[in-house]
Phi, psi and omega in degrees: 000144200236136184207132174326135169311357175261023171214015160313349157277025191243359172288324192288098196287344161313300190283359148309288173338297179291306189305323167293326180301316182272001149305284177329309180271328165319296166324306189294325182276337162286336162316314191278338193300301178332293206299321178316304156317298152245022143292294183316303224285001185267298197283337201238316185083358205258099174298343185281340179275315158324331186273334178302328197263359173260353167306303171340298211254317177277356202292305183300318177333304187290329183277306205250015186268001121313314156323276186330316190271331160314324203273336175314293191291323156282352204256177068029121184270318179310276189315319183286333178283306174319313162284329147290323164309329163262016170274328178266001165313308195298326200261358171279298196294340183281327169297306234276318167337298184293332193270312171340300176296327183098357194260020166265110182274213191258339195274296176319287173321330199275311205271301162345293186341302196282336191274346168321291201285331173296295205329288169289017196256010173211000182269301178310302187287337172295288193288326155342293164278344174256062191212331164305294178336293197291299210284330183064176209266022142315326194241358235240321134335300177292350176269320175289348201242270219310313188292335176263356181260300147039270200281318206263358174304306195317312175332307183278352215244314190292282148351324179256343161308309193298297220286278201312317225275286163324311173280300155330284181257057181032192217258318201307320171302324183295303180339290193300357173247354170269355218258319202279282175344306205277342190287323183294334227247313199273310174291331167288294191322323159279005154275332206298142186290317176291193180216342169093192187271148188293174154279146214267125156310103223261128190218344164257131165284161198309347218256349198266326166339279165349301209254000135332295202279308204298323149325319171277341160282327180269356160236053169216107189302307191309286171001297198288303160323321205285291161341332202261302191306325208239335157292317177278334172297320190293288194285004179210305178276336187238067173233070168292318196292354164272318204290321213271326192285334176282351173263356189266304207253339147285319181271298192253010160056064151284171140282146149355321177257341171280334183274351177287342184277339196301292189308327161306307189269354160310322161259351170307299190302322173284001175271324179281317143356313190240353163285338183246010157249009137322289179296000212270325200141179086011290213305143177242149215287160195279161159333300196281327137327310209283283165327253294241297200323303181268352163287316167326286151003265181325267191289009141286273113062284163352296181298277236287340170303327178223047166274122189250351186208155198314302187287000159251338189268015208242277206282004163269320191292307177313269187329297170341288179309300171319308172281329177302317204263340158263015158277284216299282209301330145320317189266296173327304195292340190258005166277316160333291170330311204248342184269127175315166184279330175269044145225040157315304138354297203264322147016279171251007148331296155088184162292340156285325155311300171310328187270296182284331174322296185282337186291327161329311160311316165304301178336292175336296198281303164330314160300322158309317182276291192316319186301292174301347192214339189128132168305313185332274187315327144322301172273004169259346160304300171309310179299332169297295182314301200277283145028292187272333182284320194305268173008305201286302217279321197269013169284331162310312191281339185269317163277347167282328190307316182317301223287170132004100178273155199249198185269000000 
């Protein structure tokens, strides 16, 4: 089957497959993040709990997505995606109970949160490499674009099913349709024709992995760029589930369906985004795309500090998304790229520690901040903050450049 070149990896019918089932749970999990978001602020009214609970839910990430990808790296990539997708059914369907029931507290979410954050912290580095695996690395850009426009169509589609769906029925429907999602993801996965690269005969214990990987990332400069770009970004623009419910319902006295519009456009821009970096090639992406990407980032983030009304905070957002998701798919395809297959797994472990790891930290500070001062001030503290480290990294990168050439 023949498909244009900005969706060639969709000629490879596994990863056609899985990409359509993990759409679908895409949807859904943006459905539960929206509906999640506002249970807390339903149950607490409190912006430092709302940030605790993305703390919560990202926390295992920072400690254990390095365990996880090693552990990734012995195991069946198929198998291992199969025991996360039914943990996280389970735990979608037991919330989505509790809410039902009427029995849901602010400790269930906390805990729910935590169990969110095991599943993904061995889910993330799994499915990552194993999107090399079905596509091989000729295609593995294009896939890798296609998984971020994806996530981020789900942005746009989940959020805004969840606002209407949550202002009709409540928060109890959305769980209960994530829950339903993740069952499509676990049955393609008992269809797929690979099986993925067998597990690599293991003769080093995990911790000697561990400091495999961590060696090959410190004598690979992009590597270290990519990780540095994608760590700051991580930790200062993609804390939404915090920033955006606190910017609909404090700053612009939205409902439910204006923060589901906020989270839409926010995914228009990130979908446009991972398409066009997409449309690009094979080829791995230049420096200088990366720098111009996360400075945009920032300094929407700025814009948005001193957004007082829907229609100015709609098209920042829109921006945001857009340059943010093409610095992440950027930095993702070229850690694809540069990692070998047997360290791929801890590789992008990672870029799942950079991404998912530091937001407990961010969450924090957002949350911290926004209690004391306001979201405003939150997003003008991040923009700042990322602004001056992007500076740092890229005097680094400039002063090495002096140096010795690198890889």
């Amino acid at each position: 089957m023949r498909f244009p070149h900005p969706l060639r990896a969709l000629a490879h019918r596994d990863f056609r497959r899985f990409y359509a089932a993990q759409l679908l749970a895409l949807v859904g999990g943006w459905m539960q993040t929206v509906a999640q978001a506002w249970l807390v602020l339903q149950l607490t009214d409190s912006p430092f709990k709302l940030g605790l609970i993305s703390t919560l839910q990202f926390s295992p990430i920072l400690m254990f997505s390095v365990v996880a990808g090693a552990i990734a790296d012995r195991l069946p990539k198929r198998r291992l995606l199969v025991a996360t997708q039914t943990t996280l059914a389970c735990q979608a369907l037991l919330l989505g109970a509790l809410v039902a029931t009427g029995r849901a507290q602010y400790w269930h979410v906390a805990a729910l949160g935590l169990v969110l954050g095991f599943a993904n912290v061995f889910d993330q580095p799994a499915r990552q490499s194993f999107v090399m695996e079905m596509v091989g690395k000729g295609d593995v850009a294009n896939a890798v674009a296609l998984n971020s426009a994806a996530f981020n169509a789900a942005r746009i589609v989940g959020p805004a099913v969840a606002g209407v769906l949550i202002a009709k029925v409540g928060v109890g429907p959305a769980f209960f349709v994530n829950s339903v999602s993740f069952v499509a993801v676990i049955l393609t996965l008992g269809r797929l024709d690979a099986r993925g690269l067998p597990a690599r005969t293991v003769r080093a214990t995990i911790f000697e992995d561990i400091l495999e990987a961590l060696r090959y990332a410190r004598r690979t400069p992009r590597l270290l760029v990519a990780i540095a770009l994608v760590l700051v970004v991580s930790l200062c623009v993609f804390n939404f589930t915090v920033y955006v419910p606190l910017l609909a319902r404090t700053v612009l006295g939205l409902g439910a369906e204006g923060f589901g519009f906020l989270m839409a456009s926010l995914g228009v821009g990130a979908v446009a985004g991972a398409l066009t970096v997409g449309g690009r090639g094979s080829r791995e992406p230049g420096l200088g795309q990366m720098f111009l990407s996360a400075a945009v980032a920032f300094a929407a983030l700025l814009g948005l500090g001193l957004s007082r009304h829907v229609w100015m905070a709609a098209p920042l957002l829109l921006v945001t998304g857009y340059f943010g998701i093409m610095l992440m798919a950027s930095c993702n395809t070229s850690m694809q790229l540069r990692a070998p297959d047997a360290l791929r797994g801890r590789v992008m472990s990672l870029y799942t520690w950079v991404t998912g790891g530091v937001f407990p930290v961010g969450a924090l500070l957002v949350g911290s901040i926004s209690q004391a001062w306001g979201v405003s001030a939150a997003f003008l503290w991040n923009g700042t903050l990322g602004l001056l480290a992007l500076a740092g990294i890229m005097l680094w990168w400039r002063l090495r450049a002096r140096g010795p050439a690198s890889a």
